[in-house]
N, C-alpha and C positions, 0 to 999 in steps of 0.2 A: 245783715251783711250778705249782698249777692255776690256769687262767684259767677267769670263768666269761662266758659271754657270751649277749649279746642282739640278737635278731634284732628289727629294728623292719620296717615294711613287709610289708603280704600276700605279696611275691612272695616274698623272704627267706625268709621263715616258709614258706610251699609249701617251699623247695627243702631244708628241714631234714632229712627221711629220706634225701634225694640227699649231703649233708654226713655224714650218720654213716655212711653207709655207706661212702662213701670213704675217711673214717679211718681206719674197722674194717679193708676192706679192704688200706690202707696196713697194720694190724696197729699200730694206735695205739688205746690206749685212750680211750675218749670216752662221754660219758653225759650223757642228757637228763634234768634235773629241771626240775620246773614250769616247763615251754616255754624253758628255757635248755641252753646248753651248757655240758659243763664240761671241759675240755679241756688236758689236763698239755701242759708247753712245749715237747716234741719235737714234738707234734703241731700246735701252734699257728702255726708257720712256715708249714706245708704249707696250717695253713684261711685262714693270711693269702694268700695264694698265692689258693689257689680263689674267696678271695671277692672280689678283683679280678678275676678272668678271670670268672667267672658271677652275682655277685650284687652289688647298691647297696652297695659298703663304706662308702657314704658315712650309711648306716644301721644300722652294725654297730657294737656296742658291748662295751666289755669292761672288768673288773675282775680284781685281785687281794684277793682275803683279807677279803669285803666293803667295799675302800675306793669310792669316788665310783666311779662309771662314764665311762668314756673312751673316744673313738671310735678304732674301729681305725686312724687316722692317725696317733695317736701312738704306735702301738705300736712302730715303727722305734726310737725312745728306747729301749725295753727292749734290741732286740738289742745296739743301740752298747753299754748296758752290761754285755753278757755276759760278757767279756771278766773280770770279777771273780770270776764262779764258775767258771773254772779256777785263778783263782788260791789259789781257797781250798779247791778239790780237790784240785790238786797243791800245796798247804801250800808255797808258795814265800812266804809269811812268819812271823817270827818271833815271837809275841808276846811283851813282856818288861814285868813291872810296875817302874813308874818312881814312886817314893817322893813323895808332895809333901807337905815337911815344915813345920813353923813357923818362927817367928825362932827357937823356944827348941830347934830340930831333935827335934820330935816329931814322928813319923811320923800324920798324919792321913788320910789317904786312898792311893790307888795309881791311876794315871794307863796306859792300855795305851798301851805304845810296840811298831810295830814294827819286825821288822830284815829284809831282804830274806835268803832262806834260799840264794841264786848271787849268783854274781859281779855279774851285769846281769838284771835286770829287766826280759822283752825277751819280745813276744809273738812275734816271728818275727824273724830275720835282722837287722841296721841300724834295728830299730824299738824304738828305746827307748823306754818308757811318761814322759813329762811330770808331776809331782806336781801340775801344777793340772789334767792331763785326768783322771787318777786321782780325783781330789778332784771334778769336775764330773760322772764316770762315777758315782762314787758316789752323788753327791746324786740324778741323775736315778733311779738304779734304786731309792733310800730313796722316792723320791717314789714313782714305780710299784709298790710294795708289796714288794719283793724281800726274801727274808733274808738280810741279810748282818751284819755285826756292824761295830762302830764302832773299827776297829782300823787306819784305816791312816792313821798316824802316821809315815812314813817316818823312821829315822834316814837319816844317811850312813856307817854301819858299815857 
């Protein structure tokens, strides 16, 4: 997932060679187009970081995938939902097509259900994931431009 983002304010914009350089140097890819940054999401933590400690975040702006632009305040919402892209790295769901038929049981459409691939569904220790955090995780990272797919239909298998 690239972010692309924008520096509002002269000072911001000055300290932009000072930001790529530090990426680079972290050994993060990063690249300037027409006065913007463009910045993959390992790197993006680190510039969220820097531009609170050196620059107006309260002037720093960012997108996903061309949608609206958003001030780096809400970008804490992405991380909360990161948490989805290990789960669809390490394929800890199932997905299973569920038949939705007619009165006359003609099969018209297929519905994705999925099925948890362990026992517990469990980001760490004693931390069971909730289906409405899962479901609010969801919606906020669909809002923030994320790729994820529309697949979590939890059964109880």
């Amino acid at each position: 997932m690239n972010f692309e983002v924008a520096l509002e304010r002269e000072t911001n914009r000055s300290i932009m060679p000072s930001v790529l350089h530090h990426l680079k140097r972290q050994g993060f890819p990063v690249r300037e187009k027409q006065g913007r940054l463009i910045i993959e999401e390992p790197a993006m933590k680190d510039f969220q970081d820097f531009c609170q400690d050196h620059m107006d975040a309260s002037s720093v702006w960012f997108r996903l995938r061309n949608q609206e632009w958003r001030p780096l305040s809400v970008l804490d919402q992405v991380w909360e939902s990161e948490w989805i892209d290990e789960v669809i790295d390490k394929q800890l769901l199932t997905c299973h097509p569920q038949p939705i038929v007619t009165p006359e049981r003609a099969v018209y459409a297929y519905y994705p259900l999925s099925a948890k691939t362990d026992c517990l569904f469990q980001r760490e220790p004693q931390s069971v994931f909730l289906r409405g955090k899962r479901e609010e995780n969801k919606r906020k990272k669909e809002e923030m431009g994320a790729n994820i797919s529309d697949l979590f239909f939890i059964t109880n298998k």
